[in-house]
C-alpha positions in Angstrom: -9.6 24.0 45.2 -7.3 24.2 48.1 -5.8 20.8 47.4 -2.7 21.1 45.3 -3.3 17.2 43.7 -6.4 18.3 43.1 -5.5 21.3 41.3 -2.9 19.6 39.2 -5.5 17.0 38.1 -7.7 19.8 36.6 -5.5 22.0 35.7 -4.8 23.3 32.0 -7.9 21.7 30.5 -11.2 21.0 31.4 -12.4 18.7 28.7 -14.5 21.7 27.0 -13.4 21.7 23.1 -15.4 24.6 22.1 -12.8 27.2 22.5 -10.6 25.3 21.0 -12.3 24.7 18.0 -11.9 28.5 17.4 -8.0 27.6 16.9 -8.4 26.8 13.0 -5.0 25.4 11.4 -4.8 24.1 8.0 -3.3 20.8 9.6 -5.7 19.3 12.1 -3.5 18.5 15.7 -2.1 15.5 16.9 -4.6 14.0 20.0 -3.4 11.4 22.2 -6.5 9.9 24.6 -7.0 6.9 25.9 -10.1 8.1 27.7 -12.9 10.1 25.5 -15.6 12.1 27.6 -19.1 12.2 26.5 -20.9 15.4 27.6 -24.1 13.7 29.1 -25.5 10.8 30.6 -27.9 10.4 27.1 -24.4 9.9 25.0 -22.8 7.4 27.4 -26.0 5.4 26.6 -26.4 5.8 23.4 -22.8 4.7 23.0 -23.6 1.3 24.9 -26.5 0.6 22.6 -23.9 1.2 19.7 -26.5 4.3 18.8 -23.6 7.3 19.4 -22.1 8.5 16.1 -19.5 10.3 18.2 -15.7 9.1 19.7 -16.3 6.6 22.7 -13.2 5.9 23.5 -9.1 5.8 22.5 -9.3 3.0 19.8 -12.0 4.4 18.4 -9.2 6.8 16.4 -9.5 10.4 16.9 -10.3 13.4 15.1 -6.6 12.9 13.2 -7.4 9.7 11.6 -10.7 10.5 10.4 -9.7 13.6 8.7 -6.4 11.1 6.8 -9.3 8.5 6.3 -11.9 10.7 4.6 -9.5 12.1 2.6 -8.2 8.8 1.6 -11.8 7.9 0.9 -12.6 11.1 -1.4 -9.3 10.2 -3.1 -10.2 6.8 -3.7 -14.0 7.6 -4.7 -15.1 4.4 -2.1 -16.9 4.5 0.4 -15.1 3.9 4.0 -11.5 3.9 4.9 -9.7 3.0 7.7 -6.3 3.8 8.3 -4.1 0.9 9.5 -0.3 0.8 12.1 1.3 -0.8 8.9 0.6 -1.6 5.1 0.7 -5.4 6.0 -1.7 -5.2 8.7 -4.1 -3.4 6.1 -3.9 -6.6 4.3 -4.1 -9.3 6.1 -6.7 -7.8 8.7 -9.0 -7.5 5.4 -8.3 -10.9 4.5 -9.5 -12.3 8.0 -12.4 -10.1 7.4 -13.7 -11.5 4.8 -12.7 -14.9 4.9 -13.3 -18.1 6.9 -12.8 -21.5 7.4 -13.8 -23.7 4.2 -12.9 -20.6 1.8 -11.2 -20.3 -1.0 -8.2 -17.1 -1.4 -6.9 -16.5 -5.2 -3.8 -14.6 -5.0 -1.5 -13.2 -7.5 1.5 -14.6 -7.8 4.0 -11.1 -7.4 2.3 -10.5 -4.0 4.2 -8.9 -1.7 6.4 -11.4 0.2 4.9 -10.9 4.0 1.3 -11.8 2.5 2.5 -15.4 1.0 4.3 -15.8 4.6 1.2 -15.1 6.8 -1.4 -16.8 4.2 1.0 -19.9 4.7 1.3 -19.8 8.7 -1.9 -18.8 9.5 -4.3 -18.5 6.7 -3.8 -22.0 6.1 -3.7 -23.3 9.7 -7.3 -22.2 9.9 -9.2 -23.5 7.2 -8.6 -21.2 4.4 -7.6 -22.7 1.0 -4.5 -20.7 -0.5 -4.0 -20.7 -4.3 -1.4 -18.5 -6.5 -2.2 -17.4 -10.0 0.1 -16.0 -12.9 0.9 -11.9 -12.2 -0.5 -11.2 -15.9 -3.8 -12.8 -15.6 -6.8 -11.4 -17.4 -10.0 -13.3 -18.3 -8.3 -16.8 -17.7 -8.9 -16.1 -13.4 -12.0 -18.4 -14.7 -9.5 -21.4 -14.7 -8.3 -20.9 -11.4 -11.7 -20.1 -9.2 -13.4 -23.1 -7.3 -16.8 -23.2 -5.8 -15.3 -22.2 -2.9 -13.3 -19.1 -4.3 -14.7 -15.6 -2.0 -11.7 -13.5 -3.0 -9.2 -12.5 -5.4 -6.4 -10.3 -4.2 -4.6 -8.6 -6.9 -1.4 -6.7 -6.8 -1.3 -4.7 -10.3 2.2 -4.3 -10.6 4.2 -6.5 -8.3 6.4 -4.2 -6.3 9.3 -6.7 -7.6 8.9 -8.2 -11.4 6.0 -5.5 -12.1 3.5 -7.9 -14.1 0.3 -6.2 -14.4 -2.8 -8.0 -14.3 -5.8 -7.1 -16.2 -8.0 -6.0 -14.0 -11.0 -5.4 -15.5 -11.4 -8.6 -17.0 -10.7 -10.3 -13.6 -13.3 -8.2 -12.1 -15.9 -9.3 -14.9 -15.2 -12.8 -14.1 -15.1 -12.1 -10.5 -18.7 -10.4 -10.7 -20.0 -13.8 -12.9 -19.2 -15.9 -9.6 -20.0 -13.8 -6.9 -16.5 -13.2 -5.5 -15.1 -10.1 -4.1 -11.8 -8.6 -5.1 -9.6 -6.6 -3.4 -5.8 -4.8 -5.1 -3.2 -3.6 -3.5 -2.8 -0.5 -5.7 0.8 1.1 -3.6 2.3 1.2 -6.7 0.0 3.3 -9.2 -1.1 5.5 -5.9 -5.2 6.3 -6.5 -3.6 9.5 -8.7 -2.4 6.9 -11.6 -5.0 4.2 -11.1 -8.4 4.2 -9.2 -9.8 0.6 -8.3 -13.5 1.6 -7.9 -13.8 2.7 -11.3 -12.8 -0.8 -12.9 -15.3 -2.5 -10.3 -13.2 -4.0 -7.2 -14.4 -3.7 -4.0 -11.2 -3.3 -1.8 -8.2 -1.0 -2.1 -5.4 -1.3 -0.3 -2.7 1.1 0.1 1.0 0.7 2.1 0.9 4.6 2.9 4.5 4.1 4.2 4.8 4.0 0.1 4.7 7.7 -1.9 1.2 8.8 0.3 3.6 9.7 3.0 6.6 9.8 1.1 9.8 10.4 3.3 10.7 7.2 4.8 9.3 8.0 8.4 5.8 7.0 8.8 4.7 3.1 9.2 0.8 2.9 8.1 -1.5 1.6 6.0 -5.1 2.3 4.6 -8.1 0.1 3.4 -11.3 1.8 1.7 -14.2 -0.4 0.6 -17.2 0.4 -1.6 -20.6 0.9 0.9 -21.7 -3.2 -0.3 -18.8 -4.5 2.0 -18.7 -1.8 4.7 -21.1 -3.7 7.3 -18.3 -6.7 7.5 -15.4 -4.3 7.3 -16.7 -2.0 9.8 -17.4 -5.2 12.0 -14.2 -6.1 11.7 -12.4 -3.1 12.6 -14.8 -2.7 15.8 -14.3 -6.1 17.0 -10.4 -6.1 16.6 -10.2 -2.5 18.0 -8.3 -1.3 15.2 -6.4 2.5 14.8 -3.7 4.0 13.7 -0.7 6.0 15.5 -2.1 9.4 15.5 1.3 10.7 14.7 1.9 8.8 11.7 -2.1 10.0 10.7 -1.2 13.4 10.9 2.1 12.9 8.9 0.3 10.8 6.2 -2.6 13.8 5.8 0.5 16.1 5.2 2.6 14.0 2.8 -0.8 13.4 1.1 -0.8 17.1 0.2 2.4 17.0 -1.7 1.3 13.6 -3.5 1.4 14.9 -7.0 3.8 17.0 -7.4 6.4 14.5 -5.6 5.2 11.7 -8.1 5.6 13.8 -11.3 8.8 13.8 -10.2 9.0 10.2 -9.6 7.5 9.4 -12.9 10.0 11.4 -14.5 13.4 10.8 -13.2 12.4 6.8 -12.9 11.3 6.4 -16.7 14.5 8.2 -18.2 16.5 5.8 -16.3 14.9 3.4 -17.3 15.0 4.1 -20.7 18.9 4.8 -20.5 19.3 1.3 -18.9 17.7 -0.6 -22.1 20.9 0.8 -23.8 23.9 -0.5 -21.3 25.5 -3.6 -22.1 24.9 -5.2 -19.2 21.3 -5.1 -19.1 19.0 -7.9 -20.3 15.8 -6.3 -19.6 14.2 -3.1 -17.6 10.8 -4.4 -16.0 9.3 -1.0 -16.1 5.3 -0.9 -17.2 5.5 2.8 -19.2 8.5 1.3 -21.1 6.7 -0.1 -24.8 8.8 -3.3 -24.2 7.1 -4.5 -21.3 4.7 -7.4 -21.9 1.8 -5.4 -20.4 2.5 -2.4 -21.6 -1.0 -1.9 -23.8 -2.7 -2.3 -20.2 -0.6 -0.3 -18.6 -1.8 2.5 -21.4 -5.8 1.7 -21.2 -5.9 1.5 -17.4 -3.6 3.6 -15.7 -2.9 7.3 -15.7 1.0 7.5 -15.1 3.7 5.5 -14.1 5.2 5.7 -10.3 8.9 5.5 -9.4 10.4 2.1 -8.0 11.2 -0.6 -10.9 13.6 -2.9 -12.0 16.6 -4.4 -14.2 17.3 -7.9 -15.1 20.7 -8.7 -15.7 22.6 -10.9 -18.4 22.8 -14.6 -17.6 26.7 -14.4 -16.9 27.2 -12.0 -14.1 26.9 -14.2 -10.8 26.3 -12.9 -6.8 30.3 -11.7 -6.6 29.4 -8.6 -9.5 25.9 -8.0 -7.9 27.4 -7.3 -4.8 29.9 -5.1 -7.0 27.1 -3.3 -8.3 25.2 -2.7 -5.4 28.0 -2.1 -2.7 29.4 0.7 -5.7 26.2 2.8 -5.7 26.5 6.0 -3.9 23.2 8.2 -3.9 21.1 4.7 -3.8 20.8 3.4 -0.2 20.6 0.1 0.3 17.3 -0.4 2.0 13.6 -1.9 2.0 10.4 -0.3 0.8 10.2 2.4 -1.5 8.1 5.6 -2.3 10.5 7.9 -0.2 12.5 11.1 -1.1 15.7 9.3 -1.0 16.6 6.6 -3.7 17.2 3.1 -2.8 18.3 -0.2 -4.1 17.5 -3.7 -3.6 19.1 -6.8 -5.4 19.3 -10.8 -5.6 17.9 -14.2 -7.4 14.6 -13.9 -7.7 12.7 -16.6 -6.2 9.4 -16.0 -4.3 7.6 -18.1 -7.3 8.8 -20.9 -9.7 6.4 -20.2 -12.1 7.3 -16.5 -12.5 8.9 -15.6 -15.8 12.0 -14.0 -13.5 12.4 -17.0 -11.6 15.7 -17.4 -10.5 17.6 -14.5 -12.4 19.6 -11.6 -10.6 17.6 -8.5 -10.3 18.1 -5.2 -9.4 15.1 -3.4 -8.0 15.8 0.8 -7.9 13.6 3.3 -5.9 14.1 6.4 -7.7 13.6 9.4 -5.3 13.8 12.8 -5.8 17.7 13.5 -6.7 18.9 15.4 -10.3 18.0 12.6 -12.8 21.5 12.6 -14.1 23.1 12.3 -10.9 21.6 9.3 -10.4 22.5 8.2 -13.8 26.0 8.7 -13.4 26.1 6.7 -10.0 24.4 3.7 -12.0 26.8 4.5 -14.7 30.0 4.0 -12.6 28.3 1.2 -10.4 27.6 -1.2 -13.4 31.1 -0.4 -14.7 32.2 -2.6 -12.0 30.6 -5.5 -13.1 
């Protein structure tokens, strides 16, 4: 090659992998393509016919996201996963997957907020019936399913008032009818409770959440049992979904560290907890491992620990002005959305996302524990509520 363009072009790397496969780290690398090459003439035609089991092309993923998804799908115990730019995206894009027009969609009442907000603007405007049920449902999901009913999306805790529903009885029910259900299961993680094993169909997982677990990744994760894969996969292929490849490999590395950061979790969060059912100004501690919360016995017979987010009711008398006190005198808590990071965060205000919640329209304060000295972060609480 005499050409100096042309040399460039080809330079560095021919599009041979096989001495690179020789390069074995414990973390697989980071590959950005838009353009995948098959070897031969026979792949690129198998690939048209839909027949090539191989990478055809940049949205197909890359060897990143399928490592994060099968691990994702061991973890689980389903069958398929597929790793999604965002938590919400993982949810809505299964609900347009197995919905359509002139269907019915049961959904739990503690759903996360952006789900109500997109079932109402779009859901909605194209032929999907919406419905809400109570966050501590069981058995009596009978009373709320129509002919049309397809699927029940459950969220076992709510990521705000942490109601747990009981999922196995919804399942039975669910099974009776025909309908499919799907959790979001962010909270619990697949270490403390594993979907497949009670009978749903869909998991759903905001890996933002403790999976990555330091506040820097945006990504989400559906794994379905091999019954719905055909639709799933279908869906995924038409809408040419993936994943930032960086965020992949960052979620495959923070799943490494899962347990050991959520022991920690579990056990800084429930102490606090604990020591908050004591202070004065504290009418109740929503936290599901705690004996006083009303789901408590299903919180023992289903799940196998406790995560790290939860949150505080407080006594009718104390109005926005000592909120703001509260949460403005906090020092190791940042104020910020999500949860499931390192550092500790707080949220606050009058809860109202549903009227018929048994929190409905009462201050809150929602606390991420991260991974700070427990009693560091029980001394900043201390002082902050003195301020009330």
């Amino acid at each position: 090659m005499t050409d100096k363009s042309t040399q460039i072009i080809n330079s560095g790397y021919s599009g041979d992998s096989s001495k690179l496969e020789r390069y074995h780290s414990i973390n697989p690398p980071i590959y950005h393509a838009s353009t995948v090459l098959f070897e031969n003439y026979a792949e690129l035609k198998a690939s048209g016919q839909g027949q090539y089991d191989g990478f055809t092309y940049g949205t197909d993923g890359s060897p990143t996201q399928r490592a994060f998804e099968k691990a994702m799908t061991e973890l689980e115990g389903g069958y398929f996963s597929r790793a999604f730019p965002s938590g919400l995206l993982a949810i809505t894009s299964t609900l347009q997957g197995f919905l359509e027009c002139g269907d019915h969609l049961l959904i739990c009442n503690s759903v996360y907020g952006p789900v109500r907000r997109f079932a109402r603007n779009l859901l909605e405007k194209f032929g999907v019936k919406v419905s809400y049920f109570p966050a501590n449902v069981g058995a009596d999901i009978e009373d709320y399913i129509t002919p049309e009913t397809r699927l029940i999306l459950l969220e076992s805790p709510g990521s705000n008032t942490f109601e747990i529903q009981d999922v196995p009885a919804v399942v039975k029910v669910a099974k009776q009818h025909g309908i499919l259900t799907a959790i979001d299961n962010t909270w619990a993680t697949p270490l403390f409770f594993r979907p497949f094993e009670h009978g749903v169909d869909i998991s759903i997982h905001s890996v933002t959440k403790y999976i990555s677990g330091h506040s820097d990744v945006l990504l989400g994760s559906v794994t379905v049992t091999e019954a719905c894969y055909e639709r799933f996969h279908r869906l995924c292929r038409a809408l040419e979904i993936f994943a930032p490849q960086e965020a992949c490999y960052l979620a495959l590395r923070g799943l490494k560290t899962l347990k050991v950061r959520l022991q920690q979790h579990e056990s800084s969060a429930l102490e606090l907890a604990m020591w908050l059912q004591t202070q004065a100004a504290v009418e109740e501690v929503l936290h599901p491992a705690l004996p006083s919360h009303p789901e408590h016995a299903i919180w023992q017979r289903d799940f196998h620990g406790a995560s790290g987010i939860f949150s505080f009711v407080l006594k009718p008398q104390y109005d926005e002005a000592a909120v703001a006190r509260l949460v403005d005198g906090l020092q190791l808590f940042g104020i910020g959305y999500s949860w499931g990071g390192f550092k500790s965060l707080v949220t606050a205000g009058k809860f109202a996302q549903s009227d018929i919640s048994r929190y409905h329209g009462r201050w809150m304060v929602r606390l991420n524990v991260g991974l700070e000295e427990v009693t560091d972060l029980k001394e900043d609480v201390q002082q902050a509520l003195a301020k009330l």
